[in-house]
N, CA, C and O atoms as a GROMACS GRO file, in nm:
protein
  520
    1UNK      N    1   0.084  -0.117   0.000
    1UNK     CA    2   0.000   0.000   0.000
    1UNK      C    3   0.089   0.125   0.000
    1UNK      O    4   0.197   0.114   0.057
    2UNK      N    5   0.063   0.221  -0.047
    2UNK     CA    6   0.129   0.375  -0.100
    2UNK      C    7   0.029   0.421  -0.016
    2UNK      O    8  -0.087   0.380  -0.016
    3UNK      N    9   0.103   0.554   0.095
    3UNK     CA   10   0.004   0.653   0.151
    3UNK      C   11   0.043   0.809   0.109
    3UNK      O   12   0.162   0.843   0.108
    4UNK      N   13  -0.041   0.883   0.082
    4UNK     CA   14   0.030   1.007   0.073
    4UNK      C   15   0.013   1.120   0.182
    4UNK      O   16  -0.096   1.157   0.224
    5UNK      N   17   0.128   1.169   0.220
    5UNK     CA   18   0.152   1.199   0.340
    5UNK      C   19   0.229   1.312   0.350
    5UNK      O   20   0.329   1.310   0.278
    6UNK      N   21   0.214   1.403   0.411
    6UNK     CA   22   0.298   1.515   0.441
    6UNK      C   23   0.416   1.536   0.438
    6UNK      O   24   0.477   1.492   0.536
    7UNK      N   25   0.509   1.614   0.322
    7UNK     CA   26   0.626   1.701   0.287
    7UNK      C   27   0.687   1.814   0.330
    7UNK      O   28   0.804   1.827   0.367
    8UNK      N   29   0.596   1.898   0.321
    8UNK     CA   30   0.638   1.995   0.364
    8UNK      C   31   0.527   2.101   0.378
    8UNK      O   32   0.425   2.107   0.310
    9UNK      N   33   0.573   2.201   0.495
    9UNK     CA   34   0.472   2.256   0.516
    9UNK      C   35   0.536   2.444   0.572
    9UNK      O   36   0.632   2.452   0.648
   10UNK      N   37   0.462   2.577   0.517
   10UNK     CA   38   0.468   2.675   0.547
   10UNK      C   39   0.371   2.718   0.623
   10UNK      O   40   0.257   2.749   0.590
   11UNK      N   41   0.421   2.718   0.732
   11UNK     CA   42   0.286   2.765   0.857
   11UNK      C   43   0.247   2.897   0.894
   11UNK      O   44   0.322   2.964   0.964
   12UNK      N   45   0.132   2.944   0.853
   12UNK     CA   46   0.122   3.108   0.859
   12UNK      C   47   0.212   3.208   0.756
   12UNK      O   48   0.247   3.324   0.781
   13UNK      N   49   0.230   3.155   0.670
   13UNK     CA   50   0.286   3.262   0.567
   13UNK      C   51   0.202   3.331   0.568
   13UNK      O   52   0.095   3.309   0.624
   14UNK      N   53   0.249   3.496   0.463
   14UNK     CA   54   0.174   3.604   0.427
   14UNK      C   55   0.215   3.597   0.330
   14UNK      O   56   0.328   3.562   0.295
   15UNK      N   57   0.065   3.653   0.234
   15UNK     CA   58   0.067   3.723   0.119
   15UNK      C   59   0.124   3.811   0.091
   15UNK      O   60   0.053   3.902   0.133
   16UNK      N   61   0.216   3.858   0.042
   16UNK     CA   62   0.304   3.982  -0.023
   16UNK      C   63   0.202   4.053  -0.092
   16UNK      O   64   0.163   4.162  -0.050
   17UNK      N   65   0.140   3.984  -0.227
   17UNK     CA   66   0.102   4.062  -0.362
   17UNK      C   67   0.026   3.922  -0.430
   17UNK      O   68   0.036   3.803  -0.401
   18UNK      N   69  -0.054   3.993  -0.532
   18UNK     CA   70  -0.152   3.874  -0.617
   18UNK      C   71  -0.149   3.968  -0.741
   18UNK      O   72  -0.158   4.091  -0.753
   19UNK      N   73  -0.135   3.878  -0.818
   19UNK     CA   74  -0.178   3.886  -0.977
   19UNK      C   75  -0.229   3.831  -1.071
   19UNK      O   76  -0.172   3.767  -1.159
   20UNK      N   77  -0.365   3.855  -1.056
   20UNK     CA   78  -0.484   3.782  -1.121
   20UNK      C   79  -0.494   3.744  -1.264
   20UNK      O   80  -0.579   3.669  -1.312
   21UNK      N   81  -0.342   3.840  -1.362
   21UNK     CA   82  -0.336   3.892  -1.516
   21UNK      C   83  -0.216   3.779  -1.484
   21UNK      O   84  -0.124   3.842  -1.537
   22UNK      N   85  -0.168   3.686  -1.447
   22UNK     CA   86  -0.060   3.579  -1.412
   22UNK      C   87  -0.124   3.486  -1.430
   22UNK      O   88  -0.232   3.459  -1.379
   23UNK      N   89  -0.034   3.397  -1.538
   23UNK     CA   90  -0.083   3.220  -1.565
   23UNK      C   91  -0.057   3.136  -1.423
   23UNK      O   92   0.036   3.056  -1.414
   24UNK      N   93  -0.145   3.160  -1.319
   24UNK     CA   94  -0.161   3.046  -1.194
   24UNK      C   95  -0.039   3.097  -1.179
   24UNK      O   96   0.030   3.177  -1.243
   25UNK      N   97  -0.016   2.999  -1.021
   25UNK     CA   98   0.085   2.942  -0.968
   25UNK      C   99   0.101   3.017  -0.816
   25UNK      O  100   0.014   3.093  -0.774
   26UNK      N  101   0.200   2.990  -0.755
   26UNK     CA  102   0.209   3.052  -0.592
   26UNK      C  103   0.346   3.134  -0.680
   26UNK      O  104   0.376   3.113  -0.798
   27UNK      N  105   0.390   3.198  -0.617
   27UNK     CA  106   0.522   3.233  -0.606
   27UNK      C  107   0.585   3.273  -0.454
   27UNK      O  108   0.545   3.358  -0.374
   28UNK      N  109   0.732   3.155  -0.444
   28UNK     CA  110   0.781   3.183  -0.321
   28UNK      C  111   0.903   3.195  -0.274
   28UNK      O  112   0.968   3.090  -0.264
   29UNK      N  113   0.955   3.300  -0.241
   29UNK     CA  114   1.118   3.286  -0.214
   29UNK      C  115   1.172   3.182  -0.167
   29UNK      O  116   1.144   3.104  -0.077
   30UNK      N  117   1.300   3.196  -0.281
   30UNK     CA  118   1.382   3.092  -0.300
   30UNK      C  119   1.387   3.004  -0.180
   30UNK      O  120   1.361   2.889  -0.144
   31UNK      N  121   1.437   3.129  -0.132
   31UNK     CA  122   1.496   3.101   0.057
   31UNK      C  123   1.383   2.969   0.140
   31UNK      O  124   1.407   2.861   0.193
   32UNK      N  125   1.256   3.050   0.114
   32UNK     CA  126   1.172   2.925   0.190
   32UNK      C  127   1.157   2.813   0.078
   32UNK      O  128   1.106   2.710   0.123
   33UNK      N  129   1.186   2.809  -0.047
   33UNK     CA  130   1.158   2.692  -0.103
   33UNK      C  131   1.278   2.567  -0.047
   33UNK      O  132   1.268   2.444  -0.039
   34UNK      N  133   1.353   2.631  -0.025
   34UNK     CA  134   1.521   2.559   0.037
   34UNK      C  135   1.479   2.528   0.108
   34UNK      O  136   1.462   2.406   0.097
   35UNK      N  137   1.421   2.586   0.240
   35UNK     CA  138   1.404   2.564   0.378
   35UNK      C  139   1.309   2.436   0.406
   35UNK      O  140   1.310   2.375   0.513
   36UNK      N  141   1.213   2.400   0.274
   36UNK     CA  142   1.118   2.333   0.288
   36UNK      C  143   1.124   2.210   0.224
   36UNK      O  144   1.051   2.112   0.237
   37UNK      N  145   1.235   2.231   0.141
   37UNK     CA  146   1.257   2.140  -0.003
   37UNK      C  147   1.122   2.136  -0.080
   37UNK      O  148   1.067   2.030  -0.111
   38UNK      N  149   1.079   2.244  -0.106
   38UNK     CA  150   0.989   2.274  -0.190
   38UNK      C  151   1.059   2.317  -0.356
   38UNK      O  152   1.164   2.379  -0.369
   39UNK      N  153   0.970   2.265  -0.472
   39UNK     CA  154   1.044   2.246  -0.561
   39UNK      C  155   1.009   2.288  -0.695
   39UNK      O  156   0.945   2.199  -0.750
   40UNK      N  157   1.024   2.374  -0.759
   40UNK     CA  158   0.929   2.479  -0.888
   40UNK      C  159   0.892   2.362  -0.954
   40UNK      O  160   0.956   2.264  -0.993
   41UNK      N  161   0.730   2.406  -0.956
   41UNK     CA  162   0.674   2.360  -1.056
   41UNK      C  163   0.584   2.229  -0.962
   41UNK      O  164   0.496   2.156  -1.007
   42UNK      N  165   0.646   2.230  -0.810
   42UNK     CA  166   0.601   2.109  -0.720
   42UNK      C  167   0.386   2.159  -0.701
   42UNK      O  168   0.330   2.269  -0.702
   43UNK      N  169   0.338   2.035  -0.689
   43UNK     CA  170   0.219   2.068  -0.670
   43UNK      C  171   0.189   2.114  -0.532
   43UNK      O  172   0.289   2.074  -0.472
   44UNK      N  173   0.124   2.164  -0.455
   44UNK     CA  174   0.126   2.227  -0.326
   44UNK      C  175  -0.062   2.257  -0.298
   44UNK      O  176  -0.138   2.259  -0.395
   45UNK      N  177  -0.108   2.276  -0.163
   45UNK     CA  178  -0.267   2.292  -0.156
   45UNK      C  179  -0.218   2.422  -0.098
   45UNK      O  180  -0.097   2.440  -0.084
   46UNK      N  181  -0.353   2.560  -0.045
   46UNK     CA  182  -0.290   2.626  -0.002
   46UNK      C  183  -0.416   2.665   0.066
   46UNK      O  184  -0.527   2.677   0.014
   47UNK      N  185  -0.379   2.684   0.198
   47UNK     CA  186  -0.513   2.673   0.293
   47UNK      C  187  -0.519   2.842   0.354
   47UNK      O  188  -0.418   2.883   0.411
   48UNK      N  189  -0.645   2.940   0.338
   48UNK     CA  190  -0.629   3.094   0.380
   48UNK      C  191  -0.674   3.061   0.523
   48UNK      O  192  -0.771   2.986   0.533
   49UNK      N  193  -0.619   3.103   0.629
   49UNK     CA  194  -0.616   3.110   0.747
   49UNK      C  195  -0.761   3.230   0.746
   49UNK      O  196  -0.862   3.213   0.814
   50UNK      N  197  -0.739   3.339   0.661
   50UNK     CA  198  -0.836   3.449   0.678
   50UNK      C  199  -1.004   3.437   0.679
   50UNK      O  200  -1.091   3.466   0.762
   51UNK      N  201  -1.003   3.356   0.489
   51UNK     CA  202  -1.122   3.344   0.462
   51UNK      C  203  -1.142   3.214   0.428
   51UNK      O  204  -1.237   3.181   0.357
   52UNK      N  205  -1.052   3.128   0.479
   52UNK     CA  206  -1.124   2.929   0.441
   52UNK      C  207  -1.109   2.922   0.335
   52UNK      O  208  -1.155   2.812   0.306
   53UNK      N  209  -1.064   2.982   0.226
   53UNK     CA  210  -1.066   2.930   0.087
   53UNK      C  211  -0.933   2.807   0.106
   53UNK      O  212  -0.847   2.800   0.194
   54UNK      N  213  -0.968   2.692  -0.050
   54UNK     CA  214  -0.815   2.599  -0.016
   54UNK      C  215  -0.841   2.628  -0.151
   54UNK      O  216  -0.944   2.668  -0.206
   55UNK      N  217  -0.696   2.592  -0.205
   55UNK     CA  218  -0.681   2.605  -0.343
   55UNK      C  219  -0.573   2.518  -0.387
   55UNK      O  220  -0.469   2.533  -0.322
   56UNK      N  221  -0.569   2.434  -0.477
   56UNK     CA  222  -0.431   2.374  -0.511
   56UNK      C  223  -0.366   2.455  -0.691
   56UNK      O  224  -0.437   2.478  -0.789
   57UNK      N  225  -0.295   2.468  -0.684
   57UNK     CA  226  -0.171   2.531  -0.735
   57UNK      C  227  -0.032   2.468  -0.767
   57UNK      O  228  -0.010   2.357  -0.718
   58UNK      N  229   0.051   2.519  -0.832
   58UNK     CA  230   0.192   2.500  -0.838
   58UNK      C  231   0.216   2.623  -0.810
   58UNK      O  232   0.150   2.727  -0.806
   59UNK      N  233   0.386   2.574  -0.780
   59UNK     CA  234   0.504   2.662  -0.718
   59UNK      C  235   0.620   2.744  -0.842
   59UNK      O  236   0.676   2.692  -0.939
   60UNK      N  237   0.623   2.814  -0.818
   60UNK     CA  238   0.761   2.910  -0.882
   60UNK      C  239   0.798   2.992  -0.807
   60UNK      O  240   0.738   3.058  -0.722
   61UNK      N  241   0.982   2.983  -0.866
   61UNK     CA  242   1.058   3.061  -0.728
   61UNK      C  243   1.026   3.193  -0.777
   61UNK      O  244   1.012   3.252  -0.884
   62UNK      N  245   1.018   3.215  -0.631
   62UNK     CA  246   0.966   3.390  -0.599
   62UNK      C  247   1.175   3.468  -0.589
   62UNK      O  248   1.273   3.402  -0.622
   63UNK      N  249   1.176   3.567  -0.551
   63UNK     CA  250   1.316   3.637  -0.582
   63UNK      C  251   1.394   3.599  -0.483
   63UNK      O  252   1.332   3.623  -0.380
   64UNK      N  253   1.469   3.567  -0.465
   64UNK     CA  254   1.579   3.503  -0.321
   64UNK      C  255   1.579   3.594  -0.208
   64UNK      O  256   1.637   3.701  -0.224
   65UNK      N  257   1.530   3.574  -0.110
   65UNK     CA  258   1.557   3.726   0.015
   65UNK      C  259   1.464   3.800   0.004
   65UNK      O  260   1.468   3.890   0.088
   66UNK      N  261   1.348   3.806  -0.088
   66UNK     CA  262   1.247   3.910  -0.087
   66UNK      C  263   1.113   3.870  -0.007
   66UNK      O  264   1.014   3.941  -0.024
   67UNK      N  265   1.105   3.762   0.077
   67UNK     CA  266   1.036   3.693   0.144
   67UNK      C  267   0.836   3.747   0.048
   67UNK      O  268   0.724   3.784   0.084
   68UNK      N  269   0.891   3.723  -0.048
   68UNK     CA  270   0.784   3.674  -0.132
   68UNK      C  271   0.710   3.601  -0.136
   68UNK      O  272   0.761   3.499  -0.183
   69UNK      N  273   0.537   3.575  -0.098
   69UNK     CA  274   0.416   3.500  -0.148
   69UNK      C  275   0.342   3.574  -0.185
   69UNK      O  276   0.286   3.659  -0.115
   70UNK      N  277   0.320   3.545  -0.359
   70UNK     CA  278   0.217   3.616  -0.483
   70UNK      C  279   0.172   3.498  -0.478
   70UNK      O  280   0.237   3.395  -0.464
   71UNK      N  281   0.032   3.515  -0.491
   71UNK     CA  282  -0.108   3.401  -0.521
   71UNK      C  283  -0.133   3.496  -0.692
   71UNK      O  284  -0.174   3.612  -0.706
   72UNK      N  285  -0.086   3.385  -0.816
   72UNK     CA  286  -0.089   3.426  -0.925
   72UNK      C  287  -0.217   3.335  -0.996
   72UNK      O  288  -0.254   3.220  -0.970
   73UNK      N  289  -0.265   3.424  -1.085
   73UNK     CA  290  -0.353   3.355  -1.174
   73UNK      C  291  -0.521   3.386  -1.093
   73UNK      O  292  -0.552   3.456  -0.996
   74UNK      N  293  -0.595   3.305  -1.178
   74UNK     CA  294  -0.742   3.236  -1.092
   74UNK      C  295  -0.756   3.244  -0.966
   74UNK      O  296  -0.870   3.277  -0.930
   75UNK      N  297  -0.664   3.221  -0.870
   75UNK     CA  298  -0.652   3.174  -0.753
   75UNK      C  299  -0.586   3.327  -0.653
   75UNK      O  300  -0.576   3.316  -0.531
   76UNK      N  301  -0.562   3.408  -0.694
   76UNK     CA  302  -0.545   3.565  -0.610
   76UNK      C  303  -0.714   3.596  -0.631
   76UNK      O  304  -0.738   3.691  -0.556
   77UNK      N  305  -0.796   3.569  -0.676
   77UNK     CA  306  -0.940   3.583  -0.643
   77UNK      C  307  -0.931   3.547  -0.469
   77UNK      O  308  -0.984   3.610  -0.378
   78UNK      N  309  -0.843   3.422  -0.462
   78UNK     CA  310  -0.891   3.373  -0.330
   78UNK      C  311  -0.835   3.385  -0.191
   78UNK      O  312  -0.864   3.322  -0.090
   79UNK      N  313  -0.733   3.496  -0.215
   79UNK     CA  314  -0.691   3.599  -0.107
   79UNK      C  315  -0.641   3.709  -0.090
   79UNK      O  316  -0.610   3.723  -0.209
   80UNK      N  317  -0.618   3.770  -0.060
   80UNK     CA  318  -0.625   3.917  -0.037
   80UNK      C  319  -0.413   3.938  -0.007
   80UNK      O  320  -0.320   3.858  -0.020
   81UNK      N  321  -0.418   4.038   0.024
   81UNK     CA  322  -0.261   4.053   0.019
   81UNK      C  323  -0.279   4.115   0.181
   81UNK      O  324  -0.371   4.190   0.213
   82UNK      N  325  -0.172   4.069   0.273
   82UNK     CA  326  -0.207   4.042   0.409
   82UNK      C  327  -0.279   3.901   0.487
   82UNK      O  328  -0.252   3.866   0.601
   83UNK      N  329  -0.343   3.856   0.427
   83UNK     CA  330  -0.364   3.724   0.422
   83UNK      C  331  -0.286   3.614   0.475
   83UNK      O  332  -0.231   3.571   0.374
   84UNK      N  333  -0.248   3.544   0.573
   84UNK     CA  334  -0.180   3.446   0.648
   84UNK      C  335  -0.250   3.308   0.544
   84UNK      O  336  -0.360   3.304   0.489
   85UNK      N  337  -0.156   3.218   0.542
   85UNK     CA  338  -0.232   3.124   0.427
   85UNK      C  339  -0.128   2.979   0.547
   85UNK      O  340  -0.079   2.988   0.660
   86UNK      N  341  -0.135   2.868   0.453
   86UNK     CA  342  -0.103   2.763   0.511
   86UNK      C  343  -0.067   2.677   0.369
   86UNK      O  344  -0.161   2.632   0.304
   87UNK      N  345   0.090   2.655   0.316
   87UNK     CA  346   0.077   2.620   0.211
   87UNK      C  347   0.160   2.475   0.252
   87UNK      O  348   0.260   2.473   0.324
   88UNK      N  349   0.103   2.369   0.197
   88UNK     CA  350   0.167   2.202   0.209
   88UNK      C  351   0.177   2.179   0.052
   88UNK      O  352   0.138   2.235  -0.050
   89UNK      N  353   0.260   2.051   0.093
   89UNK     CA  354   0.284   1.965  -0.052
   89UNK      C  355   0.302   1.783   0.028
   89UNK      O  356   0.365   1.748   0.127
   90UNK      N  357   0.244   1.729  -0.038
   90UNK     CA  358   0.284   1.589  -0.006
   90UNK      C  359   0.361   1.485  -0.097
   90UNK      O  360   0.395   1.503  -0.214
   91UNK      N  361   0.378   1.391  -0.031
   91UNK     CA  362   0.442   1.262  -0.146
   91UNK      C  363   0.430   1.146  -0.133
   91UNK      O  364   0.461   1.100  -0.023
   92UNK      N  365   0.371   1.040  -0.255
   92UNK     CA  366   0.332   0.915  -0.211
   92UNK      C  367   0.450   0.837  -0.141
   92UNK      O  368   0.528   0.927  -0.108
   93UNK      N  369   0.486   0.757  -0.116
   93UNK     CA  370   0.563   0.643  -0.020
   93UNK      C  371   0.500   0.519   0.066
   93UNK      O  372   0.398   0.497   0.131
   94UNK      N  373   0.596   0.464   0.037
   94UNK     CA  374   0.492   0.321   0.118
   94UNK      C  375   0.498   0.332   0.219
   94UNK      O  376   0.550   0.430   0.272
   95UNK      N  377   0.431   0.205   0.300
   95UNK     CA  378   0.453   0.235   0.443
   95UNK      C  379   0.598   0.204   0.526
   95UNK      O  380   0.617   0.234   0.644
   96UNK      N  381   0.658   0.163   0.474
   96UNK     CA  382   0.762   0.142   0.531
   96UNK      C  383   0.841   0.318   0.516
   96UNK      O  384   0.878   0.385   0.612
   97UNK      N  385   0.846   0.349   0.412
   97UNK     CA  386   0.880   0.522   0.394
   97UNK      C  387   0.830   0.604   0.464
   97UNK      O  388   0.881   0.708   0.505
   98UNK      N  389   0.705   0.556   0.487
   98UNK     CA  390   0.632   0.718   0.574
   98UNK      C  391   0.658   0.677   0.740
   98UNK      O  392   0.617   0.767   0.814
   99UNK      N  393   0.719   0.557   0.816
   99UNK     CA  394   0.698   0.526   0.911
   99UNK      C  395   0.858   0.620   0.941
   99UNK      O  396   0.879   0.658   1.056
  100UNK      N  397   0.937   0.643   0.857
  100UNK     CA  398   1.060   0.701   0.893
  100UNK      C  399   1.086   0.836   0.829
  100UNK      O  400   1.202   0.878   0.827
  101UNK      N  401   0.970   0.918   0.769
  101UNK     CA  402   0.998   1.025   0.688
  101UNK      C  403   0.946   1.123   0.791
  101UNK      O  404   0.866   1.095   0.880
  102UNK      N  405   1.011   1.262   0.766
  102UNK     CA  406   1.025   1.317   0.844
  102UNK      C  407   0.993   1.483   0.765
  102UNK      O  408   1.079   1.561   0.724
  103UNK      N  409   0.834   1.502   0.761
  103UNK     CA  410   0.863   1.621   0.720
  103UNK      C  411   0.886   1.766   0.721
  103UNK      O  412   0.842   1.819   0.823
  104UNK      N  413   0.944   1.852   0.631
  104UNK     CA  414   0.999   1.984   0.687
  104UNK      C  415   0.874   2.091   0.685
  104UNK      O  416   0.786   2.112   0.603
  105UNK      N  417   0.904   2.141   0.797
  105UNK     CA  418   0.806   2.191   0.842
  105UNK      C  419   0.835   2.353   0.892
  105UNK      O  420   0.873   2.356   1.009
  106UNK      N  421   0.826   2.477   0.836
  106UNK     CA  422   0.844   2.613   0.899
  106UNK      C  423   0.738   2.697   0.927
  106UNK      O  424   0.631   2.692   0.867
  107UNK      N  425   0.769   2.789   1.032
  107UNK     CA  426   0.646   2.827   1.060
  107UNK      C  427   0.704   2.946   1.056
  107UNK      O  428   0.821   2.958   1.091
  108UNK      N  429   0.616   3.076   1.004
  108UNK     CA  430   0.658   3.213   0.945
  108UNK      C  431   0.616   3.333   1.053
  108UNK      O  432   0.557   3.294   1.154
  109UNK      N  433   0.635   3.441   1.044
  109UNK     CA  434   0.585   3.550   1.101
  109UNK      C  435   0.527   3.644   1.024
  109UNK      O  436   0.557   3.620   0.907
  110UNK      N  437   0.457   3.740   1.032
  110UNK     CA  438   0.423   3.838   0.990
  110UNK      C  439   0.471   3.878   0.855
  110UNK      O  440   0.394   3.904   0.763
  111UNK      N  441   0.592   3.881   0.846
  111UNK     CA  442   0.756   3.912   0.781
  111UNK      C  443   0.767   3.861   0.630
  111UNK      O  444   0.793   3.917   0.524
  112UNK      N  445   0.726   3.690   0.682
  112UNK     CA  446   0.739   3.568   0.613
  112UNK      C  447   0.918   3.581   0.654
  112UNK      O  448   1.008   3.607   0.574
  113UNK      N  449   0.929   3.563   0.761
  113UNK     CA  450   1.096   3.560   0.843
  113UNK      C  451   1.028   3.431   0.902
  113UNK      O  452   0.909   3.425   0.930
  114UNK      N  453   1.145   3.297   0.922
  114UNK     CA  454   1.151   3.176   0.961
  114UNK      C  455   1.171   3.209   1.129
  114UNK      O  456   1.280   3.247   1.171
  115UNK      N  457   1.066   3.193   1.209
  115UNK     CA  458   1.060   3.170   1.335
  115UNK      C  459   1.086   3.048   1.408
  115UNK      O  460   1.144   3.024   1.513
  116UNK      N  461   1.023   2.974   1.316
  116UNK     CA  462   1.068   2.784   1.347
  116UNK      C  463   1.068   2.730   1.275
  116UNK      O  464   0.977   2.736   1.192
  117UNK      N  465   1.172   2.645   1.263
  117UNK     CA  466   1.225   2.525   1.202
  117UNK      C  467   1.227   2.406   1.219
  117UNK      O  468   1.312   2.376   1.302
  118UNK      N  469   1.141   2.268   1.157
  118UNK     CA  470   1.106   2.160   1.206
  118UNK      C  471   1.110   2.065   1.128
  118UNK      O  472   1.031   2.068   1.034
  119UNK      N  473   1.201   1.954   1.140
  119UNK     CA  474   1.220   1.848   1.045
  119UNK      C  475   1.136   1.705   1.122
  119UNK      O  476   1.174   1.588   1.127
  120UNK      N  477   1.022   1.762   1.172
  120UNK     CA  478   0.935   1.625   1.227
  120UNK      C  479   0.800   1.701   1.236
  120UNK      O  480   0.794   1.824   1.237
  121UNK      N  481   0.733   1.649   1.241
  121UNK     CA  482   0.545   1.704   1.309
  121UNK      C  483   0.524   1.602   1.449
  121UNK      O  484   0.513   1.480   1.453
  122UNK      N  485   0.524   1.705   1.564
  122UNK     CA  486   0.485   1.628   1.628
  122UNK      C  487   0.310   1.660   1.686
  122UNK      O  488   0.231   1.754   1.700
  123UNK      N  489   0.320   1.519   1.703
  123UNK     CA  490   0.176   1.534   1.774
  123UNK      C  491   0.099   1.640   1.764
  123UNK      O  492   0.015   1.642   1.674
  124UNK      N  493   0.114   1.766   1.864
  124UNK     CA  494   0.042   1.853   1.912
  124UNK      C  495   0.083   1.984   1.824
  124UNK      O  496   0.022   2.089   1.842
  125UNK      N  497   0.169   1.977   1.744
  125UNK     CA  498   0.224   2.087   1.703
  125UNK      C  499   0.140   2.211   1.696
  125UNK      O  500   0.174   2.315   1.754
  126UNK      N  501   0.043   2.202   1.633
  126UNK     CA  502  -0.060   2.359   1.599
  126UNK      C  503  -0.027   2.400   1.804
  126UNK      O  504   0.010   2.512   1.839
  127UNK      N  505  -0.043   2.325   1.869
  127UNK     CA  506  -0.027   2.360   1.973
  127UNK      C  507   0.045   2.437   2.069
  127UNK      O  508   0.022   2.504   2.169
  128UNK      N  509   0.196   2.381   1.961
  128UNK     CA  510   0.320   2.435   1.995
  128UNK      C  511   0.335   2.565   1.931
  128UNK      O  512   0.408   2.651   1.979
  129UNK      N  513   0.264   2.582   1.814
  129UNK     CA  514   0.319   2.678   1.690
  129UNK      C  515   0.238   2.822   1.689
  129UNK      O  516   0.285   2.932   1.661
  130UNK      N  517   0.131   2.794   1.720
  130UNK     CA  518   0.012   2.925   1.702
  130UNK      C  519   0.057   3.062   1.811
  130UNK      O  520  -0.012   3.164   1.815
   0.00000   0.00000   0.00000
């Protein structure tokens, strides 16, 4: 059996900017794509903390250091700029893979500046993180 299971995850990012006249996509500095092993062109869901919208999308690198998230295309309909969002990506693996995978996990500020850094999910985390 193949489960698909959590990769990576940006916790509380902000919206920078949206451009609705843009073919789709997220755009996100380099910097957090590294941080996350997030990967252009990777598929990703993207959950608005503000207004509940989810949206799935692809990724393109945003400018290195400019702590950049543009919601491009169709999908800047579905948040606003200021907007705290919640963006994941997953990957199939069997079970023997997911019993030892470990995914990266950051959680942002205001800024979109890396406050925490987490190469596991534990348990309670929203707990730890909010």
């Amino acid at each position: 059996m193949f489960l698909n299971m959590l990769k990576a995850k940006l916790h509380k990012a902000t919206i920078t900017s949206r451009s609705i006249q843009y073919a789709g996509s997220i755009s996100v500095d380099e910097d957090l794509l590294d941080a996350v092993e997030l990967f252009p062109n990777e598929m990703v869901w993207v959950f608005n903390i503000n207004n509940g919208e989810r949206f799935q999308t692809y990724v393109i690198r945003g400018e290195r250091g400019s702590r950049e998230i543009q919601v491009n295309g169709a999908a800047a309909r579905l948040a606003e700029q200021g907007d705290r969002v919640i963006i994941i990506s997953s990957a199939i693996m069997s079970e023997e893979e997911a019993k030892v995978f470990m995914p990266k996990v950051i959680v942002l500020d205001d800024k979109n500046n890396i406050v925490k850094k987490m190469d596991y999910l534990p348990a309670r985390m929203e707990q730890d993180i909010i």
